[in-house]
PAGURO-786210 format. One line per 8 residues: their letters; for each residue x negated, y negated, z negated of N, C-alpha, C. Coordinates in pm, 1 decimal, decimal comma. Atoms other than C-alpha are relative to their C-alpha. Layout:
<nodes>
A	X/Y/Z/X/Y/Z/X/Y/Z  ...
</nodes>
This chain:
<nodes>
XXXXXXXX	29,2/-88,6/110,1/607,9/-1174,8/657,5/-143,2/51,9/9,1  186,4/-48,5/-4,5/236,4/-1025,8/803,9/-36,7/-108,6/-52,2  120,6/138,6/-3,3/116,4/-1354,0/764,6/-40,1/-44,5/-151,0  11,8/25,9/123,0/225,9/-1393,7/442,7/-100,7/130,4/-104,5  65,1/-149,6/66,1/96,1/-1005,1/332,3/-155,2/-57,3/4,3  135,7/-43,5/-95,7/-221,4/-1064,6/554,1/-101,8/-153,1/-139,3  31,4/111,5/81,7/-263,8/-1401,5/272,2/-74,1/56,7/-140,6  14,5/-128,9/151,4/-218,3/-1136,9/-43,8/-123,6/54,2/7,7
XXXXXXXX	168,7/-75,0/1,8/-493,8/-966,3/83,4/-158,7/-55,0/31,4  135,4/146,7/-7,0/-739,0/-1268,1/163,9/-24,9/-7,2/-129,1  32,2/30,1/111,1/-650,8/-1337,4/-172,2/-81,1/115,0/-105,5  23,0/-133,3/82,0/-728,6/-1011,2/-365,2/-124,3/26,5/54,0  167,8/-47,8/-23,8/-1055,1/-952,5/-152,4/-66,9/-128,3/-40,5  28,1/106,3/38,5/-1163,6/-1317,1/-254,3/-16,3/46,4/-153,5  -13,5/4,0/169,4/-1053,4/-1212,9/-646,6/-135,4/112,1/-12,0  114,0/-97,5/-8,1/-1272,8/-855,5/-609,6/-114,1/-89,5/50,2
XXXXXXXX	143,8/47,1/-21,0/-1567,3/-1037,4/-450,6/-63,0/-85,6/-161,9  2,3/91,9/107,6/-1542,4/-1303,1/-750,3/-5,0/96,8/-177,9  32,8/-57,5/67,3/-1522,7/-1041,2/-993,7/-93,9/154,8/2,6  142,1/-86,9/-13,3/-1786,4/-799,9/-879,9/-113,2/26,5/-63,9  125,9/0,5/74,6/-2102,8/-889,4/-1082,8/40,7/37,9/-122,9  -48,0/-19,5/182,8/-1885,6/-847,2/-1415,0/22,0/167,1/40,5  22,8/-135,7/6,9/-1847,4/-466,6/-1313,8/-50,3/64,1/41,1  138,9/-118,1/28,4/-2154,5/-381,8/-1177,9/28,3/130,4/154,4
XXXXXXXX	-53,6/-71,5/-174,1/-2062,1/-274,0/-731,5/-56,8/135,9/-51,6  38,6/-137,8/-29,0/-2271,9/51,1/-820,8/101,5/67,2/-80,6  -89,2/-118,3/58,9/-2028,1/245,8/-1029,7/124,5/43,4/92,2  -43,5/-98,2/-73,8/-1882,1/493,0/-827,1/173,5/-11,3/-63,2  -142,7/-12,8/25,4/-1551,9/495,6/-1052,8/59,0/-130,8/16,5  -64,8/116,1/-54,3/-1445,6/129,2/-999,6/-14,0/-10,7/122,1  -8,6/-7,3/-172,8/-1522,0/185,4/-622,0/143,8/65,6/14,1  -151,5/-82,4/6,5/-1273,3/488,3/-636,9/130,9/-50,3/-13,4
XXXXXXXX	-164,1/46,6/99,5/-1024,9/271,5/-879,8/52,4/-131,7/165,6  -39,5/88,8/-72,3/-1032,2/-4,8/-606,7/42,4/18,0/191,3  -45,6/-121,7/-77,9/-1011,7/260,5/-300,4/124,7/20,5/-29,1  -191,9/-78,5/65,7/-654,9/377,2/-461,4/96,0/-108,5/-19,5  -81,7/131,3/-6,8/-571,8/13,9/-504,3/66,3/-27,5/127,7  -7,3/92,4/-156,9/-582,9/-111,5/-155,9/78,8/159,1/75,0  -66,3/-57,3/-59,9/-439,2/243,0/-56,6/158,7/-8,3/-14,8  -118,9/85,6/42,3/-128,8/195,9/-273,1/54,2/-75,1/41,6
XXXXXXXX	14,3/106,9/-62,1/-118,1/-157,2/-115,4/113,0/34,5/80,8  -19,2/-32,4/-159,9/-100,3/-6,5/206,8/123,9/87,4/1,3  -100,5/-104,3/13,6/157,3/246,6/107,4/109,5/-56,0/-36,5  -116,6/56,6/17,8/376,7/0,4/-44,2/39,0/-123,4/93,5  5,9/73,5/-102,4/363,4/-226,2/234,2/101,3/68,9/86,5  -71,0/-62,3/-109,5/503,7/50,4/470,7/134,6/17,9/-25,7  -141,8/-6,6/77,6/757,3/133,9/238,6/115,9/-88,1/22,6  -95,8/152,3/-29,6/890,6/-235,0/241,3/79,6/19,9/129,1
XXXXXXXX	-46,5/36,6/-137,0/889,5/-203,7/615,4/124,6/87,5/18,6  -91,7/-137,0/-61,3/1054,3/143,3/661,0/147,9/-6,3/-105,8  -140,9/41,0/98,1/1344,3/47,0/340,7/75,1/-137,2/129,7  -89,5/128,6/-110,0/1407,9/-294,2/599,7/60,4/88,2/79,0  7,3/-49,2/-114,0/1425,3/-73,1/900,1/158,5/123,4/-66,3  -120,3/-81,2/33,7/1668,8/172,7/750,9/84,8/-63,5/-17,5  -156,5/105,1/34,9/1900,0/-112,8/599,2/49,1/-39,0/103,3  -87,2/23,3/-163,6/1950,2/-177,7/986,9/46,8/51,9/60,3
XXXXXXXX	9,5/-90,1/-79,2/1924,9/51,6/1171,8/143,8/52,6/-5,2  -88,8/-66,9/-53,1/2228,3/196,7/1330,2/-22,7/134,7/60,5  29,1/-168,0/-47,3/2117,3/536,1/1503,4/-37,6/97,2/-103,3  56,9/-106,7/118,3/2160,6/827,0/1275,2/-116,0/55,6/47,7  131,0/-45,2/-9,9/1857,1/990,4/1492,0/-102,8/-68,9/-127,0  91,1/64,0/35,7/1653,7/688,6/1419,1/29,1/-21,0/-193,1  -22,3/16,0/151,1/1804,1/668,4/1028,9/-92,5/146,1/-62,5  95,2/-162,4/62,2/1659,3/1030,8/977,2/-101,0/-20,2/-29,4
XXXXXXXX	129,6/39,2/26,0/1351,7/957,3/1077,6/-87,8/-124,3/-89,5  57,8/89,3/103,5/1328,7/671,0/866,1/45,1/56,9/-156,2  13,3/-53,4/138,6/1422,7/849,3/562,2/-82,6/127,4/-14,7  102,9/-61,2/-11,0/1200,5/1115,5/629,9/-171,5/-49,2/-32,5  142,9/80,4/-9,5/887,9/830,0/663,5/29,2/-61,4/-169,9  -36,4/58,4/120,2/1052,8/728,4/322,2/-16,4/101,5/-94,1  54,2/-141,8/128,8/1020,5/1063,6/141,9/-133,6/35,3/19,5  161,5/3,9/-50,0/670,2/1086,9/298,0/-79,6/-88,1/-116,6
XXXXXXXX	48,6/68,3/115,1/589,0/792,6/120,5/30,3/-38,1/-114,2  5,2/2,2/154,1/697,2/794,2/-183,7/-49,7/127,0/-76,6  70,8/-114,9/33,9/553,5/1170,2/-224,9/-162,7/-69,0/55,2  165,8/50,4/-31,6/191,7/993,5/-114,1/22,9/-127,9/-84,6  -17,2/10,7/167,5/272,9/740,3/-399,9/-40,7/51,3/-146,7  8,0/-133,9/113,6/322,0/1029,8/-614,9/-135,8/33,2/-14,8  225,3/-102,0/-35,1/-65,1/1165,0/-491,6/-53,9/-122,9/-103,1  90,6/74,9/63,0/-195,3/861,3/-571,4/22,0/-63,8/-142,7
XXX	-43,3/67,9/121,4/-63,8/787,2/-910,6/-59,2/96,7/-73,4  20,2/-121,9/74,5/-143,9/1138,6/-1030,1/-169,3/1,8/18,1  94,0/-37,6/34,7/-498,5/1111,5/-939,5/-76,4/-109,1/-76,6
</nodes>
């Protein structure tokens, strides 16, 4: 599964490089927009992991704490959608 993610994101920094000159690297707000992208990304990435990890997981300790890392991120989601 990394290997395959770690592909997604070869690809997508390949697409941004390739479309770069059409919007012009200095504008500060498509920096930002593409900043919030790749954080997102990263946020729904973990998500994936920590939804697997719960569907297994047997130890209510360890179930807590994964629904805890699960309300975490989907309230940091929330951040980044709203700004």
């Amino acid at each position: 599964m990394a290997r395959g993610w770690e592909s997604k994101s070869v690809e997508s920094q390949i697409e941004d490089r390739r479309d770069a000159p059409a919007r012009g690297d200095g504008d500060a707000a498509a920096a930002e927009k593409l900043s919030r992208r790749r954080k997102r990304e990263s946020v729904e990435l973990s998500r994936r992991r920590v939804v697997r990890d719960l569907e297994t997981s047997r130890s209510e300790v360890h179930r807590t704490a994964l629904e805890n890392a699960l309300h975490h991120l989907d309230d940091e989601l929330r951040r980044i959608d709203e700004d």
